[in-house]
Structure formats: structure tokens, C-alpha cells
C-alpha positions as CSV (number, residue, x, y, z in Angstrom):
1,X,82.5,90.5,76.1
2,X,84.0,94.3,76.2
3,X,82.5,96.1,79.5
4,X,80.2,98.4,77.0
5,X,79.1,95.6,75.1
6,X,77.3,94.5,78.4
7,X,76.0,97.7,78.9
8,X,75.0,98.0,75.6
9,X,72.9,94.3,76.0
10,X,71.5,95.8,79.6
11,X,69.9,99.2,77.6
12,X,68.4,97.0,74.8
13,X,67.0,94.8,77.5
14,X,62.7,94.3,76.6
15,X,62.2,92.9,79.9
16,X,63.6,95.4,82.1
17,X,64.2,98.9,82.2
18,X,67.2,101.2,81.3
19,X,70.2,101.1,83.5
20,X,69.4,105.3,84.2
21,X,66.2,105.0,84.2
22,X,66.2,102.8,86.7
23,X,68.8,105.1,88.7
24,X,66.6,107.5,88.5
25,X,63.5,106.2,90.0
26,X,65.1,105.7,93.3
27,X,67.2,108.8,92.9
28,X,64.8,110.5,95.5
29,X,65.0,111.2,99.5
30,X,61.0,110.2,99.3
31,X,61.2,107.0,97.1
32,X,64.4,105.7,99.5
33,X,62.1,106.4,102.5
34,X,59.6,104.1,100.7
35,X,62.0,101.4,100.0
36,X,63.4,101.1,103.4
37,X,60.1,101.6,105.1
38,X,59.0,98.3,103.0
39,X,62.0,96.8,103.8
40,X,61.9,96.9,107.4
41,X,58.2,95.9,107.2
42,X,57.5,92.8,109.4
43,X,54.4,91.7,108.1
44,X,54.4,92.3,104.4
45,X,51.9,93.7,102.1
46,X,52.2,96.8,104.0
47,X,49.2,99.1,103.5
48,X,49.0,102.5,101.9
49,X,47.9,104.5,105.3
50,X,50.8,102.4,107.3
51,X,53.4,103.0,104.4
52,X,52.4,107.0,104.8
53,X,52.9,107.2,108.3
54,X,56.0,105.1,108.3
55,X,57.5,107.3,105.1
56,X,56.5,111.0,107.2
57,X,55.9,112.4,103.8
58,X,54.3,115.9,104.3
59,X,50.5,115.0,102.0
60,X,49.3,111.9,101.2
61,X,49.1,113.2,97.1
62,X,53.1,113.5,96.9
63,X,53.5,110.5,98.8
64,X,51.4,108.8,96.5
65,X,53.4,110.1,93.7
66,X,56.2,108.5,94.9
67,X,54.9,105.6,95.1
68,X,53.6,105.1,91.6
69,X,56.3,106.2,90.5
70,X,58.6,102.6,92.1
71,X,55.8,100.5,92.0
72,X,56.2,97.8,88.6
73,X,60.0,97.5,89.4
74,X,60.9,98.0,92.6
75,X,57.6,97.9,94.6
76,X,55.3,95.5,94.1
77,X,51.2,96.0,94.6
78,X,49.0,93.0,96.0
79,X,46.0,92.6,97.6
80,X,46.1,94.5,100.8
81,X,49.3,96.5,100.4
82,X,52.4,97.2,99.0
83,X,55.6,95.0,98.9
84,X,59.4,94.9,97.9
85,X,60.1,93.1,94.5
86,X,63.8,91.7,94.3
87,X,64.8,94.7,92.4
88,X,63.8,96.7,95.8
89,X,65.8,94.6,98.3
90,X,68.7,94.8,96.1
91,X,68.9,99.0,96.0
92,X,68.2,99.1,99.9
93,X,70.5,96.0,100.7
94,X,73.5,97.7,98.0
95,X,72.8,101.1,100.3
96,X,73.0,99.1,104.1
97,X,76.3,97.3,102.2
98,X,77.6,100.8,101.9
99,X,78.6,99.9,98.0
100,X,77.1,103.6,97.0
101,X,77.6,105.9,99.7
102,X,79.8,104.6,102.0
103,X,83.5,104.9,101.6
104,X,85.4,104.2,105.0
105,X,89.0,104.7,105.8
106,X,89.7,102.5,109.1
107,X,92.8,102.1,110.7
108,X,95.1,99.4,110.0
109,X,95.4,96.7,112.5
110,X,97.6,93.9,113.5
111,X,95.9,90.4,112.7
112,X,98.0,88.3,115.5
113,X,99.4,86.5,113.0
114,X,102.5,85.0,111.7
115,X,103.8,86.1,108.1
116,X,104.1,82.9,106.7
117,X,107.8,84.2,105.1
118,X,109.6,85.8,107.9
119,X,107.5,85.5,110.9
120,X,106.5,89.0,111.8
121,X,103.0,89.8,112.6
122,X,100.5,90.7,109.6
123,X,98.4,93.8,109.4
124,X,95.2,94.0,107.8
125,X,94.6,97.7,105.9
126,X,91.1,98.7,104.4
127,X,90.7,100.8,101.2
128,X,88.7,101.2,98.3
129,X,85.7,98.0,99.4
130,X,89.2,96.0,99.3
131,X,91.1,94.2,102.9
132,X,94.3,93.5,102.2
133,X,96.7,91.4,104.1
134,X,100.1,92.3,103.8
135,X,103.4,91.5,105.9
136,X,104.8,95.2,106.3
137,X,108.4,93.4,107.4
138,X,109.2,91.6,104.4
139,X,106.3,93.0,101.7
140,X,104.6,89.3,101.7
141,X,101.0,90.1,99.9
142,X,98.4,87.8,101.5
143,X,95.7,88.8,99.6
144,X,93.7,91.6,99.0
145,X,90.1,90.8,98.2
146,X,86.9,92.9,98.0
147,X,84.8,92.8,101.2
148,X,81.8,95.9,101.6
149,X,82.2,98.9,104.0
150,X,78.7,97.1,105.5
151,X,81.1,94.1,107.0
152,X,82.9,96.6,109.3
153,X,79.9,97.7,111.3
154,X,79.0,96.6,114.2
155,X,82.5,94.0,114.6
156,X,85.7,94.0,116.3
157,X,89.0,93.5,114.3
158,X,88.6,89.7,114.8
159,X,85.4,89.4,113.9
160,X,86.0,91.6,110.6
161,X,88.8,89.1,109.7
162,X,86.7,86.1,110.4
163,X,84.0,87.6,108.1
164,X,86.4,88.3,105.6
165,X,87.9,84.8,105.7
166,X,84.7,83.1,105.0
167,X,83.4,85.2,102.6
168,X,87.1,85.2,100.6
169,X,86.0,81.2,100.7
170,X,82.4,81.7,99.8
171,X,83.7,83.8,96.7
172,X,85.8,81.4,95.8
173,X,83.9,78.1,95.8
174,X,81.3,80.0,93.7
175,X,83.5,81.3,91.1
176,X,85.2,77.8,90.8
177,X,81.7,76.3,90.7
178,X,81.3,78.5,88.1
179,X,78.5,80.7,89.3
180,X,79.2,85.2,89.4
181,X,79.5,85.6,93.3
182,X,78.5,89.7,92.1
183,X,75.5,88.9,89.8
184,X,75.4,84.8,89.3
185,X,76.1,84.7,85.7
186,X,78.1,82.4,84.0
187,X,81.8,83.1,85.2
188,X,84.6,81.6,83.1
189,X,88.1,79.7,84.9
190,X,91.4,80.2,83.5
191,X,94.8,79.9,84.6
192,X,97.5,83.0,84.3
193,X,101.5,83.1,84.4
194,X,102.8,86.3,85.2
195,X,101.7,90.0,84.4
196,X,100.4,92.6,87.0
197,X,99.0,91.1,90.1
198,X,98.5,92.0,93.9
199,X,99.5,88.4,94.8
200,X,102.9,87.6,95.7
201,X,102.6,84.3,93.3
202,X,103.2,84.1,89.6
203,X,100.6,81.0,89.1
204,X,97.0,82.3,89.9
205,X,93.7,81.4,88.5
206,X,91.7,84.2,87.3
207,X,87.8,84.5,87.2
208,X,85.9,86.8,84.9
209,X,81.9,87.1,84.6
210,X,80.8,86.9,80.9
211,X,78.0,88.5,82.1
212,X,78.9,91.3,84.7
213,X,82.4,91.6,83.7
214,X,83.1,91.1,87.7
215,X,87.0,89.5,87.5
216,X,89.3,88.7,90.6
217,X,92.3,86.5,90.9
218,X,93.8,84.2,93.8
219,X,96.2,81.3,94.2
220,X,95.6,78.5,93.6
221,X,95.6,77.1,97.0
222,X,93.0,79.6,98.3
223,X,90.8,77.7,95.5
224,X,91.3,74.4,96.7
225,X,90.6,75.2,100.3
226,X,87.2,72.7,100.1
227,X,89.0,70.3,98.4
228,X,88.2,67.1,100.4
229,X,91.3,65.5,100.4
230,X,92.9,68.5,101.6
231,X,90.7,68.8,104.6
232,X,90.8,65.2,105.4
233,X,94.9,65.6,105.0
234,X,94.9,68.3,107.6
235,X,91.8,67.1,109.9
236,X,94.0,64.0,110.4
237,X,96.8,66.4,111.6
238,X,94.4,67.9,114.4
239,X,94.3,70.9,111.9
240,X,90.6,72.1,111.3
241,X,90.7,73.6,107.5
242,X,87.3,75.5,107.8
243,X,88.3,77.3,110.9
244,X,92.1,78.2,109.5
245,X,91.9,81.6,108.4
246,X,93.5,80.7,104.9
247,X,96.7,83.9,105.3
248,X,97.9,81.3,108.1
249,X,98.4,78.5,105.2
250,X,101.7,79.3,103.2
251,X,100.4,77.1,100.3
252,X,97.1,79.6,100.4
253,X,99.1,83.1,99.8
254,X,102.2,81.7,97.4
255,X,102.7,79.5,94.6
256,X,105.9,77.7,96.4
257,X,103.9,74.3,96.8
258,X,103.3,74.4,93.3
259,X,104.3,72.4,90.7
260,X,103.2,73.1,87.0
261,X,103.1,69.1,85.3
262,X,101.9,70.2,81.9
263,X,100.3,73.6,80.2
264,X,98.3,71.9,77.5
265,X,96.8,70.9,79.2
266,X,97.1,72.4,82.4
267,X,98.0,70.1,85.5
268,X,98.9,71.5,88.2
269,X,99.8,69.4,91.8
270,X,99.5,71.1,95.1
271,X,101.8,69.3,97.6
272,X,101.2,69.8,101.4
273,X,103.7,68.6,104.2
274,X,102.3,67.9,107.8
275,X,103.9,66.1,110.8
276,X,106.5,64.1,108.2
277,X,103.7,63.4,106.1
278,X,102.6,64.9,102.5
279,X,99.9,65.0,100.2
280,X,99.9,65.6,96.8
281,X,96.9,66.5,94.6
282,X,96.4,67.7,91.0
283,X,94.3,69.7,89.4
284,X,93.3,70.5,85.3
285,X,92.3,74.3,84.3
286,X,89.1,73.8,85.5
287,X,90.6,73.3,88.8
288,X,89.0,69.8,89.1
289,X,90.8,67.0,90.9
290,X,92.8,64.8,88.7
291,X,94.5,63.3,91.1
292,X,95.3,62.5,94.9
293,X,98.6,61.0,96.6
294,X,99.5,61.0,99.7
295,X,103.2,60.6,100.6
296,X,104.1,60.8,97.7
297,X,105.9,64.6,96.9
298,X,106.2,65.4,93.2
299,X,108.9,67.4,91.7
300,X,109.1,69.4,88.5
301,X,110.0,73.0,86.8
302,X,110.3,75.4,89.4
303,X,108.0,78.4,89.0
304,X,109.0,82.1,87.7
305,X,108.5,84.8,89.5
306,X,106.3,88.1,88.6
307,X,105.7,91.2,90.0
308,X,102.5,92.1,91.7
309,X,99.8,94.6,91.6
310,X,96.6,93.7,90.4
311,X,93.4,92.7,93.1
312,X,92.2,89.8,93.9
């Protein structure tokens, strides 16, 4: 589906209103008040005389107004008050994500650690919604992925890198489950060779949202990192997989460990050396396990390389 084409389905929508419409009912100081005054409620239906107070409009007539004018969509009325409807929590929780006003420019900042190329320590740089981990020694990209100017607040650099971690992982596991981790539609798996990427790997799997047109890339690795073999394979090493950030895992950030066994269809084996031991497992395009063997390394076409500069 073309990017207009789903705007195009969202204006023709019966059951909801116009995309700006709907920008336009909250496009007021007043109506925001509202919304986060709801929001912050502790014991919902909130009633019209506390909502007043709490919104400190200047006459009860405007506020009133105001109020009409978000209650169907965003504001629901009930018996003995007001509340938020989903559409509601969503504008105030997009504004406290900073997704519409916020637009940050922290430092960069050393993460502690090891490039997994050359050794040198990693540094973590913000821009545009997007952290990116990058070696600035050797130019090793391990990963750039989107992550909200609301994930800064309020945490230290190593708390902002364990939040990213986990929601890189959360991201993934949803968008291999098949689920939109932006709007939970129906999000479609394929693997890609080559072209424009911000990964330093020329085998990726892609994600794009039929619905949203939300797309990202990643290894393959980073997709696997739930795979119960692999966290078996490495628990058995004293290696705890859900605690690894994944830019420590060399197999995570490259396609080196890769070996492509077919292309129609795909199959694709991950192989993963610890303590003199390996583990092999393959995958199809859907990224589901084919197959699992331990010790037993598989060799095959090496991979081409591709230049980089497309976000994950």
C-alpha cells in the first residue's frame, strides 16, 4: 500500500473522524488542559466542577465549550463525570513521549563498551527520535533504532541504554510476531540483500506495516535474540541473553555468523561459538526455526558486502 493510499483509507474512514479534523480538536491550549487534567485524574469519571477547577479556565461557559467540543472522541461522558476514551490517552501519552513537540539534542556519550570489530569503546549519539550506536574508531554501525525524546527524561546514560536495549527487543519480537509495534496492524517479514542501510550488514530482515506504513530494518541476529535455543546455548555458558545488551553480541550488529543455505526459499543458519562449543540454527523468511545443531558449524557462500545508510 503507497503511504497516500493509507491516508486516503484513514479520510474515508465512517467510523472515525478525519485525520485534520481530529488535529484540530485538540489543537487548543484549553482542550490540552482538559486532556491532561483527565489524564492525571485518580479516580475517574471526573466531575464537571472538579474538571473546571483543575483546567483554571477563566468562565465556566468557555470551558464548557471546550469540552463539548472533545467529548465523542477523545473525552468520554458517563454517569457522574467525564473520562478519557483511548483516542485521549493516546494525544496526551504521544505529547509526554515528546513525538510532537519535543526534539532534543543530547550529548553523545561513551557506552563502556567494546566495539565488537576493533575493540575501542562505543558511543551512543541521539538525533531525530533515533539512538544510534556506532564505533567512532573503525565506523562499526551497531544499530540505530527509534526510541522517543520521553525515554531520556528522568535517566542516567545507563539507564537510557538499558531502555533502549529492551525496547530495541520489544520492537523486534512484535514485528517478527507479526504485530505493528507503532499502530498493531498487520506488519509483513521479508528478507533484503544489499541497497541503502544504516547497518553494517548486507543480510537484514526488513519490516513494513501494511497498515501504518511504519518500516525498520535489523540483522538478523537482533531478531533471533528470544530464540530459545540461543538462550539456552549461552545460559549454559554462564551468559545471561536477556540481560546482554544485544551491541555487545557480534552476531547481533553483523551478518559475519551468517550463512545464506538457499534464497527460494530462504534458509538462513546463524552459527554461534562459545567456550569451544557452537550452535547452529536455521531460519526460513518468516524467521521461524527450521532447525537447531549444536556443534555442528555449517559452512557455505560467504556474504557480500553493501554500503549502509538507511535506519533501523
Amino acid at each position: 500500500m503507497h503511504r497516500l493510499e493509507a491516508v486516503a483509507l484513514a479520510h474515508r474512514s465512517d467510523h472515525c473522524l478525519g485525520p485534520a479534523e481530529a488535529f484540530s480538536l485538540v489543537g487548543d491550549e484549553t482542550r490540552m488542559t482538559i486532556l491532561e487534567a483527565l489524564w492525571h485524574a485518580e479516580d475517574p469519571p471526573v466531575q464537571f466542577s472538579t474538571l473546571y477547577e483543575l483546567s483554571e479556565t477563566d468562565t465556566s461557559a468557555r470551558f464548557n465549550y471546550h469540552l463539548n467540543q472533545l467529548t465523542g472522541h477523545f473525552v468520554r461522558k458517563r454517569d457522574g463525570g467525564y473520562e478519557l476514551r483511548t483516542a485521549g490517552e493516546n494525544v496526551v501519552r504521544a505529547v509526554v513521549a515528546g513525538s510532537f513537540n519535543a526534539h532534543p539534542a543530547p550529548e553523545s556519550f561513551e557506552t563502556g563498551d567494546p566495539c565488537t570489530q576493533c575493540g575501542e569503546t562505543l558511543v551512543a549519539s541521539y538525533d531525530d527520535e533515533h539512538l544510534a550506536v556506532d564505533c567512532p574508531a573503525c565506523g562499526r554501525a551497531h544499530g540505530e533504532y527509534g526510541f522517543p525524546p520521553g525515554g531520556l527524561l528522568g535517566r542516567d546514560d545507563s539507564e537510557v541504554l538499558a531502555a533502549f536495549d529492551r525496547r530495541v527487543r520489544h520492537r523486534h519480537s512484535l514485528a517478527r510476531d507479526g504485530v505493528c509495534p507503532a499502530c498493531s496492524g498487520r506488519i509483513r517479514t521479508a528478507i533484503a540483500r544489499a541497497g541503502e542501510c544504516c547497518l553494517d550488514a548486507d543480510l537484514r530482515v526488513e519490516y513494513s506495516c501494511a497498515q501504518c506504513l511504519h518500516s525498520f530494518c535489523s540483522p538478523i541476529g537482533v531478531a533471533l535474540l528470544d530464540q530459545p535455543a540461543l538462550v539456552a546455548f549461552h545460559r549454559d555458558h554462564g551468559i545471561d541473553l536477556g540481560a546482554t545488551p544485544y551491541w555487545r553480541l557480534d552476531w547481533c550488529v553483523t551478518d559475519d555468523h551468517l550463512t545464506v543455505d538457499s534464497t527460494d526459499p530462504w534458509r538462513i543458519t546463524l552459527t554461534v561459538a562459545l567456550g569451544g562449543d557452537t550452535l547452529s540454527v536455521t531460519v526460513d523468511e518468516a524467521l521461524r526455526l527450521v532447525d537447531s545443531d549444536p556443534d555442528d558449524a555449517v559452512t557455505g557462500p560467504p556474504l557480500a558486502r553493501g554500503s549502509a545508510d538507511r535506519r533501523g
